[in-house]
PDB file as gemmi writes it, atoms N, CA and C in Angstrom:
CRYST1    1.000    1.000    1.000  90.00  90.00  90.00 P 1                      
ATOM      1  N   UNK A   1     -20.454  95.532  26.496  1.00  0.00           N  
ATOM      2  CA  UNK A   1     -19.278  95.110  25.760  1.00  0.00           C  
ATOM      3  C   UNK A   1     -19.195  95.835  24.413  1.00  0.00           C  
ATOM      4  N   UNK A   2     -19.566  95.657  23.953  1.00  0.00           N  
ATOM      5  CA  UNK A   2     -20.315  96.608  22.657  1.00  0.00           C  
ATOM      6  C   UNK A   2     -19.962  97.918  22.849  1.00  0.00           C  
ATOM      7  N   UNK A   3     -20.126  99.001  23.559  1.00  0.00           N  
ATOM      8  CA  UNK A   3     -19.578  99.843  23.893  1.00  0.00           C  
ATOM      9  C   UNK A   3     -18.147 100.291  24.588  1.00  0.00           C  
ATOM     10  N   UNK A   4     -17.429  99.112  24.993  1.00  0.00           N  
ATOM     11  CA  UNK A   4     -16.315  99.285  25.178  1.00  0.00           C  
ATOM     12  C   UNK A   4     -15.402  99.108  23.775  1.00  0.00           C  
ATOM     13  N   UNK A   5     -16.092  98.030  23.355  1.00  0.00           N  
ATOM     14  CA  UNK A   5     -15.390  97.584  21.845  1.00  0.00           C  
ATOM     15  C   UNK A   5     -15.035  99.265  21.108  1.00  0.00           C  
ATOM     16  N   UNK A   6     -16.806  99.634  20.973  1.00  0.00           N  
ATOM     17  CA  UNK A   6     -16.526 100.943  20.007  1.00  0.00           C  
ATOM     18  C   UNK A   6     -15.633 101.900  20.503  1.00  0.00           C  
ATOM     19  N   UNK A   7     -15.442 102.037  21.635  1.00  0.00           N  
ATOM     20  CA  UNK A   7     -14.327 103.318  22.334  1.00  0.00           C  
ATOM     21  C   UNK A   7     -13.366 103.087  22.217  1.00  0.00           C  
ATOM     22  N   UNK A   8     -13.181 101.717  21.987  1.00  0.00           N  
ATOM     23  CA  UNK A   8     -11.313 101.125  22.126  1.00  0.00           C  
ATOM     24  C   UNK A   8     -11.467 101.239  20.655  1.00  0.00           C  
ATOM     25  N   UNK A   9     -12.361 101.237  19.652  1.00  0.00           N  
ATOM     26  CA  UNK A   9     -12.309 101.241  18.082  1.00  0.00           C  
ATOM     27  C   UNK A   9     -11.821 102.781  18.012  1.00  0.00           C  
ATOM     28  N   UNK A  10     -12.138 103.944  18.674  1.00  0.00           N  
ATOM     29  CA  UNK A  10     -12.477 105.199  18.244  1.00  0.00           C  
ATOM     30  C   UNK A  10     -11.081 105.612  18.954  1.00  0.00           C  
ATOM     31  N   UNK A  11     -10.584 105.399  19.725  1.00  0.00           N  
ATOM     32  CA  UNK A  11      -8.843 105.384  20.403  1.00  0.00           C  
ATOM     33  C   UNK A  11      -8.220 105.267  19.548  1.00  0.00           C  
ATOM     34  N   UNK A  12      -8.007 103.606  19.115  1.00  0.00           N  
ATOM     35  CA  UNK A  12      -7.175 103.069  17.909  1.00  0.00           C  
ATOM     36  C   UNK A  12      -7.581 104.133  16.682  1.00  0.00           C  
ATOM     37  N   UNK A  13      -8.211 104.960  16.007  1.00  0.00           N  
ATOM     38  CA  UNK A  13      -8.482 105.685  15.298  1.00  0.00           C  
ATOM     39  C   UNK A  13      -7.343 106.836  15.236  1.00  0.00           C  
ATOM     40  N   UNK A  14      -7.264 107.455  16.506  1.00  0.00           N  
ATOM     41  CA  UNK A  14      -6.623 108.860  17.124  1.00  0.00           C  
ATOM     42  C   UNK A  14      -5.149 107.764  17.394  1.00  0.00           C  
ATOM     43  N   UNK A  15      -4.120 107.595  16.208  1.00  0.00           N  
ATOM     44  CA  UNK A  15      -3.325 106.751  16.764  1.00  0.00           C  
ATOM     45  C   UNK A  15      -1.994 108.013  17.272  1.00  0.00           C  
ATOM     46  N   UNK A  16      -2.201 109.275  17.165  1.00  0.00           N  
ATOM     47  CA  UNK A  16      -1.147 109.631  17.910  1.00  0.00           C  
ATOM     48  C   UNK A  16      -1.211 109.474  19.243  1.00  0.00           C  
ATOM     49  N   UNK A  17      -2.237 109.450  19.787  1.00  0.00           N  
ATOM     50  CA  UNK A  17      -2.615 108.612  21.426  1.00  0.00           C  
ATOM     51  C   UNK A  17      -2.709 107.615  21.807  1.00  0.00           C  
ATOM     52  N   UNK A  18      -2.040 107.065  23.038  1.00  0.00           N  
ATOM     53  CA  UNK A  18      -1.494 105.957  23.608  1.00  0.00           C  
ATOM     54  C   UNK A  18      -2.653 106.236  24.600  1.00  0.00           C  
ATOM     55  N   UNK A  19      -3.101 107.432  24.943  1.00  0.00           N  
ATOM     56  CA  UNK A  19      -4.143 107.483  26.205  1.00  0.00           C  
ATOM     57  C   UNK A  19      -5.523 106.449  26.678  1.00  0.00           C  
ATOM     58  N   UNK A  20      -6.142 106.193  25.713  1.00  0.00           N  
ATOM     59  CA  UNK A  20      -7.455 105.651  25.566  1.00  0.00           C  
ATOM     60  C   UNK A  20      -8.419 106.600  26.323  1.00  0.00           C  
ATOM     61  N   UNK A  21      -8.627 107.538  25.639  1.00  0.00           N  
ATOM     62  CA  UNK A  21      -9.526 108.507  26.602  1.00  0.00           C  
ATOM     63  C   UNK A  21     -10.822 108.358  26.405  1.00  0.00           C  
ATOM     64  N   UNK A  22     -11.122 107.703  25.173  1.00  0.00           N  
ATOM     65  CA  UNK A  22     -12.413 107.709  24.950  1.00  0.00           C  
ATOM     66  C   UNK A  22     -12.844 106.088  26.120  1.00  0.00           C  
ATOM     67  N   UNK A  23     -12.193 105.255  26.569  1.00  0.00           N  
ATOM     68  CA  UNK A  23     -12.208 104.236  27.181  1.00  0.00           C  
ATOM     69  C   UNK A  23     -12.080 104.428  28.642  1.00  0.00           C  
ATOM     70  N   UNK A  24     -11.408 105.818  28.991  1.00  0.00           N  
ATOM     71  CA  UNK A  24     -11.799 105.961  30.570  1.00  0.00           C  
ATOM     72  C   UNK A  24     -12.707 106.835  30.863  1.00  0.00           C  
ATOM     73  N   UNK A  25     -13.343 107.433  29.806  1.00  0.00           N  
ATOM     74  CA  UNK A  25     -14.496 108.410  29.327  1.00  0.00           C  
ATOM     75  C   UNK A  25     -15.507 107.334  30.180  1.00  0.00           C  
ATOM     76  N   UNK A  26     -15.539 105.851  29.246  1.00  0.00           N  
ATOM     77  CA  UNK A  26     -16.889 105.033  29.300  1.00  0.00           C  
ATOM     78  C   UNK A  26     -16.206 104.175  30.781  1.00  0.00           C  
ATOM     79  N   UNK A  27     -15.753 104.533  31.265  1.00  0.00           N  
ATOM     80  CA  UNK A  27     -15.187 103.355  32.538  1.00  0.00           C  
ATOM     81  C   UNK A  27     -15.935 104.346  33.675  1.00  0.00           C  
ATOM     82  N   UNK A  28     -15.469 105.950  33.417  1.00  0.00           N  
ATOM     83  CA  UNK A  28     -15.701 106.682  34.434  1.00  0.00           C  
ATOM     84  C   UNK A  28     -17.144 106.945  34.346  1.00  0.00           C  
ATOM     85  N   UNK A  29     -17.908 107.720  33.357  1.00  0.00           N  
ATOM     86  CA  UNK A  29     -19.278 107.308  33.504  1.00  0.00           C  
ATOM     87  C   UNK A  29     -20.079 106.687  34.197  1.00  0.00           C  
ATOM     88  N   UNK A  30     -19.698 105.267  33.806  1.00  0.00           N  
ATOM     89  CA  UNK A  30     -20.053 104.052  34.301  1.00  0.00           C  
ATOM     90  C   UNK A  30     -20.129 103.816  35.538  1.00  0.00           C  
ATOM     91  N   UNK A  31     -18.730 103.954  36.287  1.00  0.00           N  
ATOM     92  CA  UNK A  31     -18.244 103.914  37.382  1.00  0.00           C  
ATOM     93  C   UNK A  31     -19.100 105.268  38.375  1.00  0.00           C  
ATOM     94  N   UNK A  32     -19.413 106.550  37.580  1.00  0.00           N  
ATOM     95  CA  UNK A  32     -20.040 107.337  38.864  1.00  0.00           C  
ATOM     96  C   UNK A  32     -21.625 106.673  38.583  1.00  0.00           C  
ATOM     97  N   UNK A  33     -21.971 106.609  37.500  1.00  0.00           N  
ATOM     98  CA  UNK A  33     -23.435 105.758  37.496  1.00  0.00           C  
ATOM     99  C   UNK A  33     -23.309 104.649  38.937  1.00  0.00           C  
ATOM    100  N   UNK A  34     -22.512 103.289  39.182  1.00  0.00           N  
ATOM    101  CA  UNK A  34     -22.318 102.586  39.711  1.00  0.00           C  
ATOM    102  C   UNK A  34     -22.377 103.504  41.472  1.00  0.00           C  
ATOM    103  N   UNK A  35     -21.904 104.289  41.678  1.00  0.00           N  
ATOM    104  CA  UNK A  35     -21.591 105.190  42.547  1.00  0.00           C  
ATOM    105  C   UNK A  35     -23.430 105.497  42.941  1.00  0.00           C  
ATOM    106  N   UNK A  36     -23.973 105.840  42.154  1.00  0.00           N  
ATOM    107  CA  UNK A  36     -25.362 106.814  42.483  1.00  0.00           C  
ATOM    108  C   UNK A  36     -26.391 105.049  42.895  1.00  0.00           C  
ATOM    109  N   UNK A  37     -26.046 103.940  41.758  1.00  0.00           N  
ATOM    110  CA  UNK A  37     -26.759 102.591  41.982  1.00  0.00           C  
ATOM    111  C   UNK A  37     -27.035 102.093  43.037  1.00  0.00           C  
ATOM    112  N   UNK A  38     -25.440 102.253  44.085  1.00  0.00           N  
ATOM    113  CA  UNK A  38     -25.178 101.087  44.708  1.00  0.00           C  
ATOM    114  C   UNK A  38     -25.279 101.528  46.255  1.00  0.00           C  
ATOM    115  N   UNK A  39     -25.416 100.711  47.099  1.00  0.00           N  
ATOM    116  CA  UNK A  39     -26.129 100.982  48.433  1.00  0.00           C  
ATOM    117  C   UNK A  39     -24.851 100.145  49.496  1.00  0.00           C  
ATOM    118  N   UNK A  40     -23.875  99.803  48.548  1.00  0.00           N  
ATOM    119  CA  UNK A  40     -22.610 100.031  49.727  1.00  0.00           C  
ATOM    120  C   UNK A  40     -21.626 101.107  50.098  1.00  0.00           C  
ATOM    121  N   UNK A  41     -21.074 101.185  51.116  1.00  0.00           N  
ATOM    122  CA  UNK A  41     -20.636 102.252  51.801  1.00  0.00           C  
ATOM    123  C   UNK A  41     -19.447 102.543  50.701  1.00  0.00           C  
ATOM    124  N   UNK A  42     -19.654 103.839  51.082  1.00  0.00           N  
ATOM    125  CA  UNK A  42     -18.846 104.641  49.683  1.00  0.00           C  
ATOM    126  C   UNK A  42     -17.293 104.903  50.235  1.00  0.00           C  
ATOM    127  N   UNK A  43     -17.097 104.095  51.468  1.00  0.00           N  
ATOM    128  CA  UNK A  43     -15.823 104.895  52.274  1.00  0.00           C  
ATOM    129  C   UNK A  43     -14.975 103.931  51.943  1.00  0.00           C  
ATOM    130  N   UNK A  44     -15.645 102.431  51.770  1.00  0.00           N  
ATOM    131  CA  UNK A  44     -15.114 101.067  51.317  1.00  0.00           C  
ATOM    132  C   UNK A  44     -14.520 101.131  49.813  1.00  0.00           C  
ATOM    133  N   UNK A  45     -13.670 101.984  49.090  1.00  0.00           N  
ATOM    134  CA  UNK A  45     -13.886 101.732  48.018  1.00  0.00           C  
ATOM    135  C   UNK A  45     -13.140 100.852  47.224  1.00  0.00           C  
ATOM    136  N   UNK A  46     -12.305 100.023  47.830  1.00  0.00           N  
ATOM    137  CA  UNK A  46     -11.147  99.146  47.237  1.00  0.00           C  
ATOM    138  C   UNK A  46     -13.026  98.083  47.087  1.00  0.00           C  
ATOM    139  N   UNK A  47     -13.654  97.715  48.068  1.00  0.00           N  
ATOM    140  CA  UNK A  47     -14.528  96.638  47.836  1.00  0.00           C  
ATOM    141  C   UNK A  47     -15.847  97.124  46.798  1.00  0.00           C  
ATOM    142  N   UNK A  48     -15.795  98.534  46.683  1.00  0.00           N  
ATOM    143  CA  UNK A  48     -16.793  98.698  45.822  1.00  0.00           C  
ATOM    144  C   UNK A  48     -16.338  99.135  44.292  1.00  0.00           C  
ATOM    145  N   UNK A  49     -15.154  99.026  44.200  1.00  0.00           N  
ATOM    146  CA  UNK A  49     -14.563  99.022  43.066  1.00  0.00           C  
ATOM    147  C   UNK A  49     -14.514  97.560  42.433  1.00  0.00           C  
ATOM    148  N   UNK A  50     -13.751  96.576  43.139  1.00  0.00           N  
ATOM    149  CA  UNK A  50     -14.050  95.471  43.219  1.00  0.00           C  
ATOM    150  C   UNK A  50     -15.580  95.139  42.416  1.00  0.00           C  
ATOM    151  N   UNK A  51     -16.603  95.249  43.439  1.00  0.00           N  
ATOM    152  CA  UNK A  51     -18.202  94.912  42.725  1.00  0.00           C  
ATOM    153  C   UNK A  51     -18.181  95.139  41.523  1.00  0.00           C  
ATOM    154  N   UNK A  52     -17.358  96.856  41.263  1.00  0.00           N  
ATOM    155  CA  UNK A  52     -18.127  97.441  40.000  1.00  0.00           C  
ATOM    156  C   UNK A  52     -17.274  96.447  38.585  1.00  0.00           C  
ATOM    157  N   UNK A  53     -16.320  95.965  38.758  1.00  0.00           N  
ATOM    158  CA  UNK A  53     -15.239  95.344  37.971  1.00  0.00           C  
ATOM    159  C   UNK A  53     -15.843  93.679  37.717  1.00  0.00           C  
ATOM    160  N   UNK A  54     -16.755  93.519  38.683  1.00  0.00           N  
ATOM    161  CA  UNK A  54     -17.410  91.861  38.795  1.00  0.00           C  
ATOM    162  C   UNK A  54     -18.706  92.400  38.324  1.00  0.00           C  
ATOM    163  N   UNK A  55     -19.494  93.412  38.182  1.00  0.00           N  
ATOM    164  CA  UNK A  55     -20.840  93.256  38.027  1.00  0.00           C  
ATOM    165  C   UNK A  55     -21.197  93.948  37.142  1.00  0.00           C  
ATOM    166  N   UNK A  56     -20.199  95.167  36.907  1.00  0.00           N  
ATOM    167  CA  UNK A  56     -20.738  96.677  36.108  1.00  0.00           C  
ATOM    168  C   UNK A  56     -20.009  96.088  34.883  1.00  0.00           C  
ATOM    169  N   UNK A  57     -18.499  96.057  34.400  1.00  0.00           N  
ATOM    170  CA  UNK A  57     -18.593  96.422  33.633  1.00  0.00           C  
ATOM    171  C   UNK A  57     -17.120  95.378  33.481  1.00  0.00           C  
ATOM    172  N   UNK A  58     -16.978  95.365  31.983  1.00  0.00           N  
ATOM    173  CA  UNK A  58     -15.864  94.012  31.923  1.00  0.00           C  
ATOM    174  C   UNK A  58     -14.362  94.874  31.850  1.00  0.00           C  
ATOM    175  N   UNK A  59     -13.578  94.374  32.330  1.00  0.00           N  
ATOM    176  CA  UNK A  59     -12.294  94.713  32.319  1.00  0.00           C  
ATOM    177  C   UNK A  59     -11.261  94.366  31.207  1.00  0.00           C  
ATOM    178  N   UNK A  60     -12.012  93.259  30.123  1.00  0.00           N  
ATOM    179  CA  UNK A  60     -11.155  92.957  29.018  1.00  0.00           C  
ATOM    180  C   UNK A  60     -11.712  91.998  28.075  1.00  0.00           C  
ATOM    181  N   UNK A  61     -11.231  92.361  27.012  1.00  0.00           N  
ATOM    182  CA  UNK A  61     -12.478  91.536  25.820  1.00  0.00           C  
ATOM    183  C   UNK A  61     -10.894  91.034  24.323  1.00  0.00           C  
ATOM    184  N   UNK A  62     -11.235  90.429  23.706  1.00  0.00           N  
ATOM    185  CA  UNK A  62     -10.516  89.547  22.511  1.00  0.00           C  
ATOM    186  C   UNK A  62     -11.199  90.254  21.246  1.00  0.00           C  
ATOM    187  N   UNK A  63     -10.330  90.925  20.624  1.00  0.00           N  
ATOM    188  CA  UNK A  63     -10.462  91.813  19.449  1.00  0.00           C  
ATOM    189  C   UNK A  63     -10.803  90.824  18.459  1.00  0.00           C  
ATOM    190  N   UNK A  64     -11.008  91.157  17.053  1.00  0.00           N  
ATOM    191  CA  UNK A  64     -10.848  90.450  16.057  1.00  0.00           C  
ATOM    192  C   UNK A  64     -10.021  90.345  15.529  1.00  0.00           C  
ATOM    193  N   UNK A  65      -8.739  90.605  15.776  1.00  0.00           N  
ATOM    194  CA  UNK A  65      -7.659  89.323  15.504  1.00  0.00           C  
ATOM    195  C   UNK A  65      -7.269  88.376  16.659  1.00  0.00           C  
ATOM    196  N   UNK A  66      -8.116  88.107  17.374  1.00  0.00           N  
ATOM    197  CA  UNK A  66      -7.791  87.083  18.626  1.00  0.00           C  
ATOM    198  C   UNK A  66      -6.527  87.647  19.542  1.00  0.00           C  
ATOM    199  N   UNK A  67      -6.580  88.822  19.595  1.00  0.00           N  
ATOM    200  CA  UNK A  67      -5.413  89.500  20.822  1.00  0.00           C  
ATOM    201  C   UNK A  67      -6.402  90.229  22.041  1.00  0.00           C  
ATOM    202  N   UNK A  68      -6.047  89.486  23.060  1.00  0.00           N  
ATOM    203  CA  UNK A  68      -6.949  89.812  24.229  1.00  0.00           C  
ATOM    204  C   UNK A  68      -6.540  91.280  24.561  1.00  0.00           C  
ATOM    205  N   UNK A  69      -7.190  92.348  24.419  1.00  0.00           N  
ATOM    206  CA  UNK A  69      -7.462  93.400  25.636  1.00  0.00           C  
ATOM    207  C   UNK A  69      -7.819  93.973  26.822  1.00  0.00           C  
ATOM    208  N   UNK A  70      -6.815  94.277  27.182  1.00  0.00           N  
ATOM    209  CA  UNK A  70      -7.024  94.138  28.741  1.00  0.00           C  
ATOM    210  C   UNK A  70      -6.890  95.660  29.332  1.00  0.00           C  
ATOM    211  N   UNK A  71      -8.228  95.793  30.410  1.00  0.00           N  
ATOM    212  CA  UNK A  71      -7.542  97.692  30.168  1.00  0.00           C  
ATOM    213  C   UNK A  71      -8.061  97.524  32.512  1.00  0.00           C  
ATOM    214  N   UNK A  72      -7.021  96.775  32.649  1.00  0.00           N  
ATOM    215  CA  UNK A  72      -7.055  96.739  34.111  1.00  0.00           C  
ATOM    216  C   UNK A  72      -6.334  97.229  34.967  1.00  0.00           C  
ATOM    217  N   UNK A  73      -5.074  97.671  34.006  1.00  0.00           N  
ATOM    218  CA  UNK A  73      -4.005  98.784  34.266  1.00  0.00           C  
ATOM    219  C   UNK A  73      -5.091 100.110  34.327  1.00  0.00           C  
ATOM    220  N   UNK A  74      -5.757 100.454  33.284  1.00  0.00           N  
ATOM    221  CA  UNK A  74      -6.463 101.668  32.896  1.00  0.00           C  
ATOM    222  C   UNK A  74      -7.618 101.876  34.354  1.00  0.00           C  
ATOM    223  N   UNK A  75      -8.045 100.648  34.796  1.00  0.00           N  
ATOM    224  CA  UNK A  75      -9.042 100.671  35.665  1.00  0.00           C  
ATOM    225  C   UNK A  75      -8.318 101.381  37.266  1.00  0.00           C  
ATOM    226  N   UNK A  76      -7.098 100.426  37.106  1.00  0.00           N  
ATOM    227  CA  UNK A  76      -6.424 100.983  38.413  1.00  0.00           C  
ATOM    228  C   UNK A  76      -5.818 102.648  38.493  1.00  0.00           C  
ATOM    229  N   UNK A  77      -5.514 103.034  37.147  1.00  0.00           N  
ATOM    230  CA  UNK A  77      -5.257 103.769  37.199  1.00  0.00           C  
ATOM    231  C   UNK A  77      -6.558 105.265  37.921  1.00  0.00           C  
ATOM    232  N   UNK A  78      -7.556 104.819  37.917  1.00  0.00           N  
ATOM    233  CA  UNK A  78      -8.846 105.910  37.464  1.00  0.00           C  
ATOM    234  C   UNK A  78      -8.815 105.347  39.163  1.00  0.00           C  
ATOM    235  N   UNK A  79      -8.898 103.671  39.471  1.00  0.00           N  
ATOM    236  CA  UNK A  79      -9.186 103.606  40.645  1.00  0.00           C  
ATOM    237  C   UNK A  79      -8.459 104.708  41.757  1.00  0.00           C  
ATOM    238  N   UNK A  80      -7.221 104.721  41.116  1.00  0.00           N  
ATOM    239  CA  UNK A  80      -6.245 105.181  42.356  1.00  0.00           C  
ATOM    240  C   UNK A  80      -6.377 106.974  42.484  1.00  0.00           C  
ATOM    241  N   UNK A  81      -6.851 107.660  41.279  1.00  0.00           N  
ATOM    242  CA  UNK A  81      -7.522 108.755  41.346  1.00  0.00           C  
ATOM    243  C   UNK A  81      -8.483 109.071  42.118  1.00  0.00           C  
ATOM    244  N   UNK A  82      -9.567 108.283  41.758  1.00  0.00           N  
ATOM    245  CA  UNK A  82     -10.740 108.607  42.442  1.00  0.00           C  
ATOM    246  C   UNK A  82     -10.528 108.283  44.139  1.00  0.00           C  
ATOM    247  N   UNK A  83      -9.510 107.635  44.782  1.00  0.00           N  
ATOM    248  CA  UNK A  83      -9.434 107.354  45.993  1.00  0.00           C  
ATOM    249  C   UNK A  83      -8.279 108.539  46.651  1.00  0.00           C  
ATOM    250  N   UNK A  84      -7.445 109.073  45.599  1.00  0.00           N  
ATOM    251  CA  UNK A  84      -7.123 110.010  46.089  1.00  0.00           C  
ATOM    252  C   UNK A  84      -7.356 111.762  46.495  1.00  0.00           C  
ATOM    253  N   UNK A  85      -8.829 111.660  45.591  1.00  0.00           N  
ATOM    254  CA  UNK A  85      -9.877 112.803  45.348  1.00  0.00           C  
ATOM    255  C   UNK A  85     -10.787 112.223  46.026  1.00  0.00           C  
ATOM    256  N   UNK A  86     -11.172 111.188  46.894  1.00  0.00           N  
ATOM    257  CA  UNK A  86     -12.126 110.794  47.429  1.00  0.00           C  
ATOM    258  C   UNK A  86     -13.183 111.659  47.881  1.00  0.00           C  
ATOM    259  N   UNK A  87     -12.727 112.824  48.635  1.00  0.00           N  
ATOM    260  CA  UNK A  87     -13.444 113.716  49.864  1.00  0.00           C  
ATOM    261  C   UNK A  87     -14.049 114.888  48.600  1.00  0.00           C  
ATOM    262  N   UNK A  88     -13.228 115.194  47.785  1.00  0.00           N  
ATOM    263  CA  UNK A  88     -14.036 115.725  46.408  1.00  0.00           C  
ATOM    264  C   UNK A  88     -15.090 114.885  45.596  1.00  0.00           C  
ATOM    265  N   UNK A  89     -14.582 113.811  45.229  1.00  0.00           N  
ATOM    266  CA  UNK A  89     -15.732 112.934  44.763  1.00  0.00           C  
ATOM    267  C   UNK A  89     -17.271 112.516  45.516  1.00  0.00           C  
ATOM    268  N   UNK A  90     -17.075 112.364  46.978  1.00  0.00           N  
ATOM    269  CA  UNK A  90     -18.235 112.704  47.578  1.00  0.00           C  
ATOM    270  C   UNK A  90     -19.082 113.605  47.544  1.00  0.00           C  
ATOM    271  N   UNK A  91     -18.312 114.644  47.421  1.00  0.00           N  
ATOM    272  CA  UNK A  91     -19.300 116.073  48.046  1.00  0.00           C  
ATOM    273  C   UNK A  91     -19.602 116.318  46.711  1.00  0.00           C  
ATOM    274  N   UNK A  92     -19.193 116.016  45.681  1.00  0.00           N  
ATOM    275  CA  UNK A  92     -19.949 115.989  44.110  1.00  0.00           C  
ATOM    276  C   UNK A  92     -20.863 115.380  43.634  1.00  0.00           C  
ATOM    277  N   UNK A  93     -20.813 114.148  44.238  1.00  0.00           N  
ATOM    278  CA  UNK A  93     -21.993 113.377  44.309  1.00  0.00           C  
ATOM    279  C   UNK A  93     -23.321 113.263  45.274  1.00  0.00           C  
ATOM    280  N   UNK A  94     -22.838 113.748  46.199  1.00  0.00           N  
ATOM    281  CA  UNK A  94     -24.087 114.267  47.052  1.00  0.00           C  
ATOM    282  C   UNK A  94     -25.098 115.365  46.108  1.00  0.00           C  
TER     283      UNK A  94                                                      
END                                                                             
């Protein structure tokens, strides 16, 4: 959490960007780490995306002014990439 905080701190910094790059920087990381971890089938990935969103890593946290952030749009977005590069994303990770 802590590390999502600081990336969404270091975004809000760069305010001519709406992107959050430094936040799908730490999602994607994460997410191929989760990839090398995990010992379910990699072909499944709506359910192993799923896991990684319940186990890996939080999808949204309450700033300090009490306004919830939510970056689950951002998640789907990376999700729907990586499933459409799927057959590349394998053979990279092998």
């Amino acid at each position: 959490m802590r590390q999502l905080k600081f990336f969404y701190k270091k975004d809000l910094e760069k305010k001519y960007s709406n992107d959050f790059l430094h936040v799908k920087a730490y999602y994607i990381h994460h997410l191929l780490d989760f990839f090398k971890e995990t010992r379910m089938d990699w072909n499944d990935l709506d359910s192993l995306f799923q896991k990684f969103t319940q186990s890996k890593v939080k999808t949204s946290f309450i700033d300090e002014n009490g306004k919830l952030i939510d970056f689950t749009n951002l998640l789907d977005q990376i999700f729907l990439i990586f499933k459409k590069h799927k057959d590349e994303l394998f053979q990279d990770l092998k």
